[in-house]
C-alpha positions in Angstrom: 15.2 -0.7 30.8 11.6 -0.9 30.4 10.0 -3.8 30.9 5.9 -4.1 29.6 3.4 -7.4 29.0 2.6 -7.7 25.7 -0.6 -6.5 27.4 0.8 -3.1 28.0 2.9 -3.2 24.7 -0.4 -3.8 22.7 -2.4 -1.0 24.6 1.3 1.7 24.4 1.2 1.1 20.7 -3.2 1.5 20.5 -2.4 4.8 22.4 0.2 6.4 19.7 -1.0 8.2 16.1 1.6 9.2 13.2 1.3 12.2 11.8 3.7 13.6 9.4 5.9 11.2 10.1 5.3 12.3 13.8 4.9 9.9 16.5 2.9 11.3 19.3 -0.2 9.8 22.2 -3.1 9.9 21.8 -5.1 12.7 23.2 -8.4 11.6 25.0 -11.7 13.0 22.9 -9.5 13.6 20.1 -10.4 12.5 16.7 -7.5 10.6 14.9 -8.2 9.4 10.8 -8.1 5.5 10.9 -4.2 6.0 8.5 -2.6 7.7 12.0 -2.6 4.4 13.5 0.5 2.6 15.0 1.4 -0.7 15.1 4.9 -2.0 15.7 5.6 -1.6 12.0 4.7 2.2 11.8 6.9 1.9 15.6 9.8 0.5 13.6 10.4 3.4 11.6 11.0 5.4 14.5 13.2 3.0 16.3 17.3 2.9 16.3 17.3 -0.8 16.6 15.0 -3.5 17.2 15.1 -7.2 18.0 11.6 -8.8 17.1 9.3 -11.2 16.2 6.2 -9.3 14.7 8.7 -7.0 12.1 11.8 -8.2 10.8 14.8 -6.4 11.9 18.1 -6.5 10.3 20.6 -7.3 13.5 23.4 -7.7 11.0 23.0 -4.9 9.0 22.8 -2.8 12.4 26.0 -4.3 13.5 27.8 -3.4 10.4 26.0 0.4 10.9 28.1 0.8 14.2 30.9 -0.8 13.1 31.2 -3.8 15.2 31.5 -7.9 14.6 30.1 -10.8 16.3 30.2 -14.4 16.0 26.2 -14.8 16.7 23.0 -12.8 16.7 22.7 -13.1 20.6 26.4 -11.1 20.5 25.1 -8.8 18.1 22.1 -8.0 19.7 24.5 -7.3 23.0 26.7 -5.1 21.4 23.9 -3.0 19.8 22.2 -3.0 23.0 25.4 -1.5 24.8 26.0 0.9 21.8 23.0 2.6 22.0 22.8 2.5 25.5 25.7 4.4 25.8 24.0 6.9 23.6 21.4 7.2 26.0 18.3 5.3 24.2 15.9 3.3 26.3 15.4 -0.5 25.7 12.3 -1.9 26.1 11.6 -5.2 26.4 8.1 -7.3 26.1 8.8 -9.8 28.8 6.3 -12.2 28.2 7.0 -12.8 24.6 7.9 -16.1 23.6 10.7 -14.7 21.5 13.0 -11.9 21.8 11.0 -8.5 21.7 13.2 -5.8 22.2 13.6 -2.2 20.8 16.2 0.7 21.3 14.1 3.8 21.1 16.4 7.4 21.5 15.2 8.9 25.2 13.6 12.0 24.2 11.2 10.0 21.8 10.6 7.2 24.5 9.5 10.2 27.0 7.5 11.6 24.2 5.5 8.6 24.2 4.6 8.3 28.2 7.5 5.3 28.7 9.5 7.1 31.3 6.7 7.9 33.3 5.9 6.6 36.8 7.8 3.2 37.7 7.7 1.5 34.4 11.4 2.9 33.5 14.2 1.2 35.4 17.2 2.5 33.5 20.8 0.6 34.3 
């Protein structure tokens, strides 16, 4: 698991650009047009799940991708945690959020975007 502030989440997402449906970081004294941008809705797009407060995520219908049933959202979110997990995807998890902020990102991606790097991934 990766664990970041919303600090750090705010400053990963200022440091990616989309291009051609290509997520990728930023390259110092680059030049990227202002439409390469990513926020956590452009991040959402390249996510395999996502529990969140800034974009709505569909928990149920995610549940009912993999097959599984739960008798509460919290349950849900658990067993499409473990599912992906399994697949080897990284969670990462804005810990000072006041609400759940949590997304399943596929490994190769997440190292794509600096998250494995250094200390910042703790992976169970």
């Amino acid at each position: 698991m990766i664990e970041l502030t919303w600090a750090r989440w705010d400053a990963f997402l200022e440091g990616l650009y989309e291009r051609d449906e290509r997520l990728d970081r930023r390259e110092p004294e680059q030049t990227y047009a202002r439409d390469e941008a990513v926020d956590a809705y452009v991040l959402s797009a390249h996510a395999e799940a996502l529990r969140s407060a800034e974009v709505e995520g569909d928990v149920w219908g995610t549940l009912a991708d993999i097959e599984e049933e739960a008798g509460n959202e919290e349950e849900a979110w658990g067993k499409i945690t473990a599912f992906y997990l399994d697949r080897g995807c990284v969670l990462v998890r804005v810990t000072d959020a006041e609400e759940p902020e949590e997304w399943l990102l596929e490994e190769g991606l997440a190292r794509r975007l600096g998250l494995l790097e250094g200390a910042a991934a703790d992976r169970p």
